[in-house]
C-alpha positions as a Python dict, from the first residue, in 0.01 Angstrom:
ca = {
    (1, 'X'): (0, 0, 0),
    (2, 'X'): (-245, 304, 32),
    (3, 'X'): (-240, 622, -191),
    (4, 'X'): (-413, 951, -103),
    (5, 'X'): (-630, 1230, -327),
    (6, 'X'): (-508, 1316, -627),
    (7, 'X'): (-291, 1595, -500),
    (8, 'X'): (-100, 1318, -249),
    (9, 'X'): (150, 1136, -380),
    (10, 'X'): (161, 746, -352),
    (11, 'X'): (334, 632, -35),
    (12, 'X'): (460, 270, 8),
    (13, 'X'): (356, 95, 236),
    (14, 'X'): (667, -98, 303),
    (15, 'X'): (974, 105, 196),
    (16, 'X'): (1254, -88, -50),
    (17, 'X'): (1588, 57, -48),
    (18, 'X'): (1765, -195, -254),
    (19, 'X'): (1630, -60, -585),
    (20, 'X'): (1936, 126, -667),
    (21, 'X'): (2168, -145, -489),
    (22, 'X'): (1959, -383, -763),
    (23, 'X'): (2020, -125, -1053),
    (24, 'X'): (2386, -120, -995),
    (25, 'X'): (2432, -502, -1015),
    (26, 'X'): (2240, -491, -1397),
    (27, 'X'): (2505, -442, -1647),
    (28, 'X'): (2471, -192, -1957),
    (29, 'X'): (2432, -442, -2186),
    (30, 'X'): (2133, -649, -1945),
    (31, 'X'): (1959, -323, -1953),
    (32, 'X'): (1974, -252, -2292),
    (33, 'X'): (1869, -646, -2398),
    (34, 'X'): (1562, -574, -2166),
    (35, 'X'): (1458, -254, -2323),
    (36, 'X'): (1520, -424, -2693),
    (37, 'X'): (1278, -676, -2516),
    (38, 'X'): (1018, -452, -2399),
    (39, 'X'): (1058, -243, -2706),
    (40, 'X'): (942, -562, -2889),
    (41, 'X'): (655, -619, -2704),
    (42, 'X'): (496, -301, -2794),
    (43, 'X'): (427, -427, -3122),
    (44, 'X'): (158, -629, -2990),
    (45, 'X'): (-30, -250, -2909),
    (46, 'X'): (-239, -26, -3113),
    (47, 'X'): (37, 290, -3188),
    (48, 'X'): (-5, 553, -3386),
    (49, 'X'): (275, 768, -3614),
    (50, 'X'): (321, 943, -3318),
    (51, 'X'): (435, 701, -3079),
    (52, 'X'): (665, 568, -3383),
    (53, 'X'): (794, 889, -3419),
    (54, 'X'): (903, 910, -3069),
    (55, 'X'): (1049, 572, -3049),
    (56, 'X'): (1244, 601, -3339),
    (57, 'X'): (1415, 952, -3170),
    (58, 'X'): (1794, 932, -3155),
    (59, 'X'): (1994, 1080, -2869),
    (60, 'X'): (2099, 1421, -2907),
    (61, 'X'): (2494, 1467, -2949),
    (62, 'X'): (2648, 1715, -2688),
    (63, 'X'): (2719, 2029, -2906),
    (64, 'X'): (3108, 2105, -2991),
    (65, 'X'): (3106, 2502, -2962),
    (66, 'X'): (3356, 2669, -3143),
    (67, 'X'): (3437, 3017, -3063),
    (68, 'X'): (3398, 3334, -3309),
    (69, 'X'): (3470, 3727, -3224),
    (70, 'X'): (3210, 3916, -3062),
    (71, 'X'): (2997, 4148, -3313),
    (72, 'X'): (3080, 4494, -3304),
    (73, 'X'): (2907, 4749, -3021),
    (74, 'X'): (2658, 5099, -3174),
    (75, 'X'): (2554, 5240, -2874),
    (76, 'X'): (2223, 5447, -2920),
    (77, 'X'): (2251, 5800, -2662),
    (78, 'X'): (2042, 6138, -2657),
    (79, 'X'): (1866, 6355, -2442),
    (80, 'X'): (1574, 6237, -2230),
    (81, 'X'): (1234, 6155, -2492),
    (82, 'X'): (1384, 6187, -2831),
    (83, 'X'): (1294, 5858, -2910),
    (84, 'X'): (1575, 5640, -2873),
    (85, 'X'): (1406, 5321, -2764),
    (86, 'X'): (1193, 5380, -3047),
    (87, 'X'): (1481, 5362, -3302),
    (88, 'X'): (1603, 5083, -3090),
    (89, 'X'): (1284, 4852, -3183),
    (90, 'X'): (1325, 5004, -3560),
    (91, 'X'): (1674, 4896, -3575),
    (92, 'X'): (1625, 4514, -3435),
    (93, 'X'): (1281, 4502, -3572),
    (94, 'X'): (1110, 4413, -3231),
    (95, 'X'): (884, 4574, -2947),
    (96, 'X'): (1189, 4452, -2678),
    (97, 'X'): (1276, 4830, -2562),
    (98, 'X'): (1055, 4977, -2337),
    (99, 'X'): (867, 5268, -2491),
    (100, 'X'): (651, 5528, -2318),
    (101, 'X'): (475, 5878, -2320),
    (102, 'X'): (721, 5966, -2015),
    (103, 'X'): (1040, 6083, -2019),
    (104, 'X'): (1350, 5869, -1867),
    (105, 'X'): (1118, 5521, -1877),
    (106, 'X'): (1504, 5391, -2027),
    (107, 'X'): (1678, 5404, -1676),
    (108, 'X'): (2010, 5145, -1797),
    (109, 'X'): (2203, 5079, -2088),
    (110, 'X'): (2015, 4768, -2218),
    (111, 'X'): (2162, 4493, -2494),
    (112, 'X'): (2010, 4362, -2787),
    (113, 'X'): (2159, 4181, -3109),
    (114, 'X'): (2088, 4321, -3430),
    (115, 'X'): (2131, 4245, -3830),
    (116, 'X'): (2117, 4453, -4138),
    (117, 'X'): (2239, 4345, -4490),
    (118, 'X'): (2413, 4031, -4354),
    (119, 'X'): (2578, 4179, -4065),
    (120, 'X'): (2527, 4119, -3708),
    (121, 'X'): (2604, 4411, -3449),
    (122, 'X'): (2481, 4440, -3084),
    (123, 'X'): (2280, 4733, -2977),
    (124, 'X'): (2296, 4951, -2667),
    (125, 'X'): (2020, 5122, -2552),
    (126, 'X'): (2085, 5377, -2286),
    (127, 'X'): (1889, 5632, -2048),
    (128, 'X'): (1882, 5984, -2143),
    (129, 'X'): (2205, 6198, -2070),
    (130, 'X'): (2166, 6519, -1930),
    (131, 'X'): (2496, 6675, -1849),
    (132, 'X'): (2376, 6833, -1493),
    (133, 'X'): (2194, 6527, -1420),
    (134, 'X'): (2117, 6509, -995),
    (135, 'X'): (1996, 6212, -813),
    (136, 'X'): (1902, 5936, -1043),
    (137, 'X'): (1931, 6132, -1339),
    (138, 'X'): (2324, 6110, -1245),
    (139, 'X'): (2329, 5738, -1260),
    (140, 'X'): (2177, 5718, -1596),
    (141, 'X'): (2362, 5965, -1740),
    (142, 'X'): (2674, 5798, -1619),
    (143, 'X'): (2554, 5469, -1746),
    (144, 'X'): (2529, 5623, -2086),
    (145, 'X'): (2889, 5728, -2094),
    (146, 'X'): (3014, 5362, -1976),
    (147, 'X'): (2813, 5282, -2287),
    (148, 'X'): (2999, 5511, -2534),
    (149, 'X'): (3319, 5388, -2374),
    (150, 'X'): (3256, 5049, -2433),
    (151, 'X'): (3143, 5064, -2793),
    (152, 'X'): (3298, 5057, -3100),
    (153, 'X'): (3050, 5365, -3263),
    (154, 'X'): (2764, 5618, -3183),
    (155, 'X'): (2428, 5688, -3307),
    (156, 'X'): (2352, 6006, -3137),
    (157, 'X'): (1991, 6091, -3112),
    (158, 'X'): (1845, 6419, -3157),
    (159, 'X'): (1460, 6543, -3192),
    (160, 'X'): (1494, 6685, -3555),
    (161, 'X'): (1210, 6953, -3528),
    (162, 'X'): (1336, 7131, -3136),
    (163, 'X'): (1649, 7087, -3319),
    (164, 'X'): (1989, 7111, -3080),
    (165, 'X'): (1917, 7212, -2732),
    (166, 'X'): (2188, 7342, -2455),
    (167, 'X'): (2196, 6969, -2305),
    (168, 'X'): (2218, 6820, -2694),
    (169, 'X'): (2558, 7034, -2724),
    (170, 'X'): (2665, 6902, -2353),
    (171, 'X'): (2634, 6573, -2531),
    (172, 'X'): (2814, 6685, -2855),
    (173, 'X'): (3110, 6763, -2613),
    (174, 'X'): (3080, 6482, -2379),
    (175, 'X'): (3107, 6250, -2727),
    (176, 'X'): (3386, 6442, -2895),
    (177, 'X'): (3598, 6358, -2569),
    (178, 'X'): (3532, 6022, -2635),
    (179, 'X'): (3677, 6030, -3016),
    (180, 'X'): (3435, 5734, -3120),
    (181, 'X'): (3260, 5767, -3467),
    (182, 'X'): (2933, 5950, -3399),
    (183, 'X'): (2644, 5875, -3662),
    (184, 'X'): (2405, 6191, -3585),
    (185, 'X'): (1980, 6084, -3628),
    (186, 'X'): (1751, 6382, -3658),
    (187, 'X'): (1449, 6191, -3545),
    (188, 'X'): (1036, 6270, -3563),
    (189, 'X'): (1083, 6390, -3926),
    (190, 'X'): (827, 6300, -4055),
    (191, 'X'): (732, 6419, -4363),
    (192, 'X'): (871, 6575, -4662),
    (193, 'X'): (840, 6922, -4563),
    (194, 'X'): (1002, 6884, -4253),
    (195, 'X'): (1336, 6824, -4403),
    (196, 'X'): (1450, 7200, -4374),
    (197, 'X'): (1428, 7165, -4015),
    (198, 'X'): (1721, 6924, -4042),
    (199, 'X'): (2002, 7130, -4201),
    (200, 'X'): (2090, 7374, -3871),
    (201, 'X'): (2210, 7030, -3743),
    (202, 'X'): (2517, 7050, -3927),
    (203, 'X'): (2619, 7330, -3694),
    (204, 'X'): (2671, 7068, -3449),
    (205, 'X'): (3023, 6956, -3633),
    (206, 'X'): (2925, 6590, -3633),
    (207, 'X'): (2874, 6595, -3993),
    (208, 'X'): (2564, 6494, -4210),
    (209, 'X'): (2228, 6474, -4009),
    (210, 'X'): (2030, 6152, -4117),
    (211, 'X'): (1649, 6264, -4104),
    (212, 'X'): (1407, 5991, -3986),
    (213, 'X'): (1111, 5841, -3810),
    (214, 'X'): (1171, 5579, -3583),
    (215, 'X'): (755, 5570, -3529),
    (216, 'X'): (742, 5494, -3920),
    (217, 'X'): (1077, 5382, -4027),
    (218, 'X'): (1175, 5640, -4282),
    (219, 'X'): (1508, 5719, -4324),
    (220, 'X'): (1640, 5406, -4129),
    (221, 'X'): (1791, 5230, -4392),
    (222, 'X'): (2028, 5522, -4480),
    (223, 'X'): (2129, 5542, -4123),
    (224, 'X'): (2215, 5198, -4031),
    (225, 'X'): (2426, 5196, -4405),
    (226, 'X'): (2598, 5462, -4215),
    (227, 'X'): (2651, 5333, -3883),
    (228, 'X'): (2787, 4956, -4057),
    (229, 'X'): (3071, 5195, -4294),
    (230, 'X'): (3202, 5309, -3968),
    (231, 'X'): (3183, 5002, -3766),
    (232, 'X'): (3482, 4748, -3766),
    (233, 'X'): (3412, 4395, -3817),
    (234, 'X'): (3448, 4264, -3451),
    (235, 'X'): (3394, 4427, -3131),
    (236, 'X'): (3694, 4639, -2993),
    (237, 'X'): (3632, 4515, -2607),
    (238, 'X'): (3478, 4174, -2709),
    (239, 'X'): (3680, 3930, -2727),
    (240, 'X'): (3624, 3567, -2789),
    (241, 'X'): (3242, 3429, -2753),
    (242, 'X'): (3109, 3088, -2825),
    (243, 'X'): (2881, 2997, -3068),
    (244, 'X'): (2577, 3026, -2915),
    (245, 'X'): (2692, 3251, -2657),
    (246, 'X'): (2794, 3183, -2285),
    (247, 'X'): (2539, 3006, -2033),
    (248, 'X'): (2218, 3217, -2000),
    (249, 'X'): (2075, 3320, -1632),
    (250, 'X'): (1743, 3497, -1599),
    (251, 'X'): (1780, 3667, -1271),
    (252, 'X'): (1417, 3709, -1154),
    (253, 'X'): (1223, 3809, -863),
    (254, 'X'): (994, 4028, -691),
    (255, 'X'): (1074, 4419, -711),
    (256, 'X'): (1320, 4536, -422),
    (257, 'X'): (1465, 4196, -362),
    (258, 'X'): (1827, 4276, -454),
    (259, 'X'): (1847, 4193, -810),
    (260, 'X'): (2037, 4481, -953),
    (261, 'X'): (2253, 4467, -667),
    (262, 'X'): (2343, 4129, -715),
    (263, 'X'): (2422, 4202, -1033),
    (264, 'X'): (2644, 4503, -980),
    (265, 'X'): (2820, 4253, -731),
    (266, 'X'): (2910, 3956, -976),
    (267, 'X'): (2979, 4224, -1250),
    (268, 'X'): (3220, 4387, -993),
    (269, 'X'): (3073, 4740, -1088),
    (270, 'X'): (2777, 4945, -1077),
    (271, 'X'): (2630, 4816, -1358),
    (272, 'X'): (2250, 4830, -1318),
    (273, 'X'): (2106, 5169, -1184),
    (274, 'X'): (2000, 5082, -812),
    (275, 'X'): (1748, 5290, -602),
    (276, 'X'): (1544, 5226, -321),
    (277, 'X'): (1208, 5291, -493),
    (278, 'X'): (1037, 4953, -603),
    (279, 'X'): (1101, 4872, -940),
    (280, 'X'): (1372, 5074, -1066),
    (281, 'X'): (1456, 4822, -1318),
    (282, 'X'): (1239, 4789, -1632),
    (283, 'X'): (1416, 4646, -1888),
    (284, 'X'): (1613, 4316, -1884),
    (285, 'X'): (1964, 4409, -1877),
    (286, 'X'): (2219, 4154, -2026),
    (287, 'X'): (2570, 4165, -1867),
    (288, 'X'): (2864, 3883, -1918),
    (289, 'X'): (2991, 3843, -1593),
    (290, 'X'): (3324, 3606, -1520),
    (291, 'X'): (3209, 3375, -1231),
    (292, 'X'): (3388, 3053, -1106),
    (293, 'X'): (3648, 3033, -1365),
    (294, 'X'): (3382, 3063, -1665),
    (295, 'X'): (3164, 3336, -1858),
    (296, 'X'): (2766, 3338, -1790),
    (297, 'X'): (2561, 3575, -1948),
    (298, 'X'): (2303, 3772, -1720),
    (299, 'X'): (1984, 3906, -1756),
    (300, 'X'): (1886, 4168, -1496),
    (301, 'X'): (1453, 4106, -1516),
    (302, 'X'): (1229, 4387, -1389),
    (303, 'X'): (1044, 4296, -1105),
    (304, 'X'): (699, 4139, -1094),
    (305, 'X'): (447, 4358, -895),
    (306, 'X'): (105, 4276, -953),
    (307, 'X'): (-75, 3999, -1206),
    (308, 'X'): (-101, 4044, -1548),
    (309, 'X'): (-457, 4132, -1559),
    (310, 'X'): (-346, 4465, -1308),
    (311, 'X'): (-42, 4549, -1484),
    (312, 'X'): (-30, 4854, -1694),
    (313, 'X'): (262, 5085, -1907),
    (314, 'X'): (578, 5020, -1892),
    (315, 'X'): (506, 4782, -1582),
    (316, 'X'): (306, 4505, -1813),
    (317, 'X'): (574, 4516, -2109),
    (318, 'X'): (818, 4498, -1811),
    (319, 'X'): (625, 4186, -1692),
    (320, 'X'): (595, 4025, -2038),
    (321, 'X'): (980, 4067, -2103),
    (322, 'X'): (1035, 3890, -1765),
    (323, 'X'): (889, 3581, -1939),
    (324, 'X'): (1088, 3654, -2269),
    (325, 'X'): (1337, 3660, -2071),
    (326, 'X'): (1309, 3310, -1915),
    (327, 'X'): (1224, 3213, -2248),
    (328, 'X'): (1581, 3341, -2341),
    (329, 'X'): (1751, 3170, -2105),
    (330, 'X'): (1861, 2809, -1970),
    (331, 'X'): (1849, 2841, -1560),
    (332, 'X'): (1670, 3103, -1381),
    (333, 'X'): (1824, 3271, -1029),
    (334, 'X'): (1527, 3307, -848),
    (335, 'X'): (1615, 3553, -578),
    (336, 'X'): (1384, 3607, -200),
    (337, 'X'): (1455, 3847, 56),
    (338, 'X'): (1470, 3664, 343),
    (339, 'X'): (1420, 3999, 620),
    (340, 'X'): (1053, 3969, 436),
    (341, 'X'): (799, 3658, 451),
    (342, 'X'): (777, 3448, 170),
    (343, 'X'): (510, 3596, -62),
    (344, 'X'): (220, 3522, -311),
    (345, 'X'): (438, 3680, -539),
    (346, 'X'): (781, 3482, -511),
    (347, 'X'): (588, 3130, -524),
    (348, 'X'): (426, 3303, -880),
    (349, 'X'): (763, 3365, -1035),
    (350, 'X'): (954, 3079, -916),
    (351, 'X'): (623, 2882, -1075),
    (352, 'X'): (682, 3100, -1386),
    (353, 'X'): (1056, 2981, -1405),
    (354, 'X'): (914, 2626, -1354),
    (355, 'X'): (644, 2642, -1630),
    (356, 'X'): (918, 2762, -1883),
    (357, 'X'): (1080, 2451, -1816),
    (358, 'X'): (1420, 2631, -1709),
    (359, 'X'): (1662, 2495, -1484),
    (360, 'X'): (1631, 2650, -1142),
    (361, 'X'): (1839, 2803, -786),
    (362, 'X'): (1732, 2974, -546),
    (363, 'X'): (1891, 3251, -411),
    (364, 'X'): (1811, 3372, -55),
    (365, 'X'): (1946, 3740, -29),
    (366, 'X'): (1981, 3928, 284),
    (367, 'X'): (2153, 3615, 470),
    (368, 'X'): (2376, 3883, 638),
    (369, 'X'): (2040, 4058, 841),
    (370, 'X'): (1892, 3729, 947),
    (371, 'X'): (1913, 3665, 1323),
    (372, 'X'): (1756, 3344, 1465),
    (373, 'X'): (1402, 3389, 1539),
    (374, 'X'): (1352, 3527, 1139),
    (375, 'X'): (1538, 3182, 1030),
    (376, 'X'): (1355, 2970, 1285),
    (377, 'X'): (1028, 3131, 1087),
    (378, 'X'): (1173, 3144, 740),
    (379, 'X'): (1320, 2753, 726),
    (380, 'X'): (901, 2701, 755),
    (381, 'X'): (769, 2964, 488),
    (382, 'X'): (1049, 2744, 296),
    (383, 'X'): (904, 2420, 379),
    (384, 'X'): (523, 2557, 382),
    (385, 'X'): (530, 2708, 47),
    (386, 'X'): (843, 2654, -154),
    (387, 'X'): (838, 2255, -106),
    (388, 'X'): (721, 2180, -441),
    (389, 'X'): (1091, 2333, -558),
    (390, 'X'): (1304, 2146, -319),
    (391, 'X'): (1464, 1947, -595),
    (392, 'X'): (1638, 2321, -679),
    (393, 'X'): (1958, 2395, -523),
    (394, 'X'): (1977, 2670, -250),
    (395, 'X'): (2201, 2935, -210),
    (396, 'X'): (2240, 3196, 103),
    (397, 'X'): (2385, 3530, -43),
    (398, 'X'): (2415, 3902, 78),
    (399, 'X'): (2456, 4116, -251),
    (400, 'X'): (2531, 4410, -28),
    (401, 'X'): (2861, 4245, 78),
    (402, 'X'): (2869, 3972, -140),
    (403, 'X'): (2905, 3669, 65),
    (404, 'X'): (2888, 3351, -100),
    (405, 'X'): (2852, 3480, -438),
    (406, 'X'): (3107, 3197, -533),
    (407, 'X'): (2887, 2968, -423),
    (408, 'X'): (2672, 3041, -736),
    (409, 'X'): (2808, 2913, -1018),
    (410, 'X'): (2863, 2518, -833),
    (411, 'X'): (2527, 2557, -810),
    (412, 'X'): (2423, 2697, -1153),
    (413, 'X'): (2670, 2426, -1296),
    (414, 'X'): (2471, 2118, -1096),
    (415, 'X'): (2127, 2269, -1226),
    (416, 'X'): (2249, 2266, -1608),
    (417, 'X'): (2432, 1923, -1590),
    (418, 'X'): (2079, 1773, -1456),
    (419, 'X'): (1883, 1968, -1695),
    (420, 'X'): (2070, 1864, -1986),
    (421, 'X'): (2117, 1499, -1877),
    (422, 'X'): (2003, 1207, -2045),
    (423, 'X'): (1891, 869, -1900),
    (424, 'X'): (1983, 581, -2164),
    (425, 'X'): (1685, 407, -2235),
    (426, 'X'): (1808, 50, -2095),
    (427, 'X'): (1919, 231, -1802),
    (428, 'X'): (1556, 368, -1694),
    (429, 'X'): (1335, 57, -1842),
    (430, 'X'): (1578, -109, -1538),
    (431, 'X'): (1488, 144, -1289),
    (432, 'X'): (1063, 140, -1387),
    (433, 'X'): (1102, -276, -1401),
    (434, 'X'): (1285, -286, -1040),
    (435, 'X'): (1035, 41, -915),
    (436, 'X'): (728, -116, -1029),
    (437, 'X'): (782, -484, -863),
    (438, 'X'): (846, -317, -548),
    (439, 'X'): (615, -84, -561),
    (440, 'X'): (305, -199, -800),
    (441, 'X'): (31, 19, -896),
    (442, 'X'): (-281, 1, -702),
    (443, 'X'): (-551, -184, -884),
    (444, 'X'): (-804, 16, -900),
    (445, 'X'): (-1179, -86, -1010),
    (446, 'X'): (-1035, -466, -1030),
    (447, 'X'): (-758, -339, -1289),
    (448, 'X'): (-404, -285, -1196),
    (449, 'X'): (-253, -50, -1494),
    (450, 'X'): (109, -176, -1605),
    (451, 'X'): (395, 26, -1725),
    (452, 'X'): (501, -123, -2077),
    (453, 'X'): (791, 93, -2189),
    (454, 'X'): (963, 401, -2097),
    (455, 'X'): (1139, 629, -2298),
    (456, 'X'): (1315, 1045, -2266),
    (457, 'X'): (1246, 1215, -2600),
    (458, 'X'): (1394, 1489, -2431),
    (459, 'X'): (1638, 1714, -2220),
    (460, 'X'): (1638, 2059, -2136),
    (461, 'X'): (1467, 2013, -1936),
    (462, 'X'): (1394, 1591, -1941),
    (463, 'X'): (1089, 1471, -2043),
    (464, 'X'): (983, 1105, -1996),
    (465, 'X'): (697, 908, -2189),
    (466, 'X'): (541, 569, -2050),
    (467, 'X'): (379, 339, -2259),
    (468, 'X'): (114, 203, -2001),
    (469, 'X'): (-187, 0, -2003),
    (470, 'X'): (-433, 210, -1823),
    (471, 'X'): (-451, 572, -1661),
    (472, 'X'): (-167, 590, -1376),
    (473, 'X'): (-270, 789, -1086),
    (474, 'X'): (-150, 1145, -1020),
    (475, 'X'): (-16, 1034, -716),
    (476, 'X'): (143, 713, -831),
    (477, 'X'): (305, 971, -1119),
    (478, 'X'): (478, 1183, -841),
    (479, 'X'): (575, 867, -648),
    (480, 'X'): (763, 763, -969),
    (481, 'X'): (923, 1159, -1061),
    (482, 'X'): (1057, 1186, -691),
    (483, 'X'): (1244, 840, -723),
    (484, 'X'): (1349, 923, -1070),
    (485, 'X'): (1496, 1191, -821),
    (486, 'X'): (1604, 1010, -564),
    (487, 'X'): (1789, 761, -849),
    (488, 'X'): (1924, 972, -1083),
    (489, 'X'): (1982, 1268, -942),
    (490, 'X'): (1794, 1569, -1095),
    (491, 'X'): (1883, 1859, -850),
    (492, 'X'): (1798, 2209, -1024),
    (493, 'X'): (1546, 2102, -1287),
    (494, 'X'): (1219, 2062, -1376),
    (495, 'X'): (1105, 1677, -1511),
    (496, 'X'): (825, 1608, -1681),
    (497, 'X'): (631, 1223, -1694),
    (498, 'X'): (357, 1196, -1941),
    (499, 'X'): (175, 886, -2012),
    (500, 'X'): (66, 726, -2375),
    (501, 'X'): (-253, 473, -2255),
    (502, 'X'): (-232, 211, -2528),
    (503, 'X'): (-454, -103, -2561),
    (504, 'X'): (-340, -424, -2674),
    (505, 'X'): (-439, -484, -3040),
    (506, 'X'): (-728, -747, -3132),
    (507, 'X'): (-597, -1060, -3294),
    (508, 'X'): (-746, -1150, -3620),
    (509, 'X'): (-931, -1456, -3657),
}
């Protein structure tokens, strides 16, 4: 048996296929006798309150989700710069909206839950409408009113010092065709002698102007008292959600990759604002979209274009919510272009994804504009620089056209039904007793470490603990994850195998 540097994993040196053939002939209740067995013997090593504590864990029961009515919808709209994202953060009492000293940084109508005196209502952040909008400016503005239609009230926006302005009136209009209630904010008032600036507002016909600062939070708490007196209970368009909310996907990637198209595709509209320039999307966009029978919730993540270190504005906030968003979420859609070489910068966000410990599939946009020579050279950028990932499932999808987009959610549902799953501890002491007589440890420096115990503490994603006698080798570590693979079937997540080094504990004479 040989085994290479540390960064080679251990490779037989005569191969055993009978360990699962073995495995299958050892009964539940021979497993779990040999664990109790095994269990027993570690009372003969030194452990500390720790290790007890870890032992002792009991198995997590599957959660029974029962379903409530979605909270009701205040979508937040204005002209361009007046501060809404600002109000947004005031009102959920977070930095999640981006904010910035330019005008239009709020490109999409962007989600976030909220709470104020017991009740819960969802927040929609939206670009700045501008009633002769051109270009982009069209999409956002046209974003915003998909907004208002879809929510239950308004909290209209206004800079409380310009006062009204000929687009603030196009808005006034645009909202009084909508007949939703409209809670008006004079914002940037500031102090006490600004207050007379407020009262022209009335003119508007939307009734009583609530002065505040969203920079200081004056004012605030008077609004949102407003905005819950005219909200109903539940949401109008929401329907039925499950506690703790459909199955979350981070859709991530490099910047021009497709993302937002994707999106629009699942979603069946044009949800996210898409433009050719690099980046259009800064904040993460949540969207429920109905896929293979079943609800998933979406986050739309701006792209990644440079380190951390080089990031700057709206860019590094966009960068940091990328990683709240996989934070957020249970399984990350990693998305490549596959007309472009594999890059620096996909192998650093599929790593990202990894390091949060989030499920994981990988989506290979562009399938439609790949002729042979490109695939010939892309199946080894795959195998080159993506082969520490091939445990996650792979799917080939054009979001222009959307081919194969059903062939998502099989393959988010395999990723989550691994990451969640749970080895019973009889079950893998079986597998580690059959692995390791096949396959001992190398003794190294005269000493050949044993594995005394195993035990998963954890899922989401799994995390296994051995008990051993001495230091296993990196390699000999990877040799056992890719046949806890091989054996048990972990396609789409992350494991993890940490070791506990105990020594036996001196008899006392």
């Amino acid at each position: 048996m040989s085994t290479g540097p540390d960064n080679e994993e251990y490779i037989p040196t005569e191969s055993d296929d009978r360990i699962a053939e073995r495995l299958e002939q050892i009964t539940e209740d021979e497993a779990a006798a040999r664990a109790a067995a095994l269990r027993a013997g570690l009372e003969d090593y030194d452990l500390d309150e720790e290790d007890a504590a870890l032992l002792s864990e009991a198995e997590d029961d599957d959660a029974d989700f029962s379903h409530v009515p979605a909270p009701p919808v205040l979508a937040v709209v204005g002209r361009p710069n007046v501060g809404k994202s600002t109000l947004v953060n005031r009102i959920i009492r977070s930095r999640e909206a981006v904010v910035e000293d330019v005008p239009g940084v709020t490109r999409d109508r962007v989600t976030y839950d909220a709470e104020w005196n017991g009740r819960d209502f969802t927040v929609v952040d939206t670009g700045g409408w501008e009633a002769d909008a051109k270009g982009m400016g069209a999409r956002v503005a046209d974003q915003a009113e998909i907004a208002v239609d879809e929510a239950d009230a308004v909290l209209f926006v206004v800079d409380g010092l310009v006062g009204a302005t000929a687009v603030d009136e196009a808005v006034v209009k645009m909202l009084r065709r909508k007949k939703k209630p409209v809670i008006l904010a004079a914002n940037k008032v500031d102090a006490p002698h600004q207050m007379g600036e407020v009262y022209p507002l009335w003119n508007l016909g939307l009734g009583e102007p609530y002065p505040v600062s969203a920079l200081h939070g004056t004012g605030t708490g008077d609004l949102l008292d407003a905005a819950l007196k005219v909200l109903p209970e539940t949401a109008q368009y929401g329907g039925m959600i499950p506690v703790g909310g459909p199955r979350r996907v981070a859709l991530v990637g490099r910047p021009n990759v497709g993302k937002s198209s994707l999106l629009n595709r699942l979603a069946g509209s044009d949800r996210v604002v898409v433009d050719d320039v690099a980046g259009t999307t800064r904040d993460p966009v949540d969207e429920i979209v109905e896929l293979g029978d079943e609800s998933w919730r979406f986050v739309d993540t701006a792209g990644i274009r440079r380190r951390q270190h080089m990031a700057s504005g709206s860019e590094y906030y966009a960068m940091l919510r990328t990683q709240r968003a996989l934070d957020r979420a249970e399984v990350a859609v990693a998305l490549l272009a596959v007309d472009e070489p594999v890059s620096e910068q996909d192998v650093r966000i599929i790593q990202m994804a990894v390091d949060s410990g989030r499920a994981l599939v990988l989506a290979y946009n562009k399938w439609d504009l790949l002729d042979d020579e490109r695939r010939y050279y892309l199946e080894r950028e795959i195998e080159r620089d993506l082969g520490h990932v091939s445990w996650a499932p792979r799917v080939n999808v054009s979001a222009r056209t959307g081919w194969h987009k059903d062939k998502l959610a099989p393959a988010l549902r395999t990723a989550l039904t691994n990451w969640e799953q749970r080895i019973p501890t009889g079950r893998l002491n079986a597998f580690l007793g059959e692995l390791v007589a096949a396959h001992p440890h190398p003794v190294r420096g005269g000493k050949q470490p044993r594995i005394l115990f195993g035990t998963q503490p954890a899922t989401r994603p799994p995390k296994f603990v051995l008990f051993t006698t001495g230091f296993l080798d990196p390699g000999y570590r990877r040799f056992i994850i890719r046949r806890l693979r091989e054996t048990f079937d972990f396609t789409g997540t992350p494991i993890e195998v940490q070791m506990r080094v105990r020594e036996k504990r001196k008899r006392r004479r």
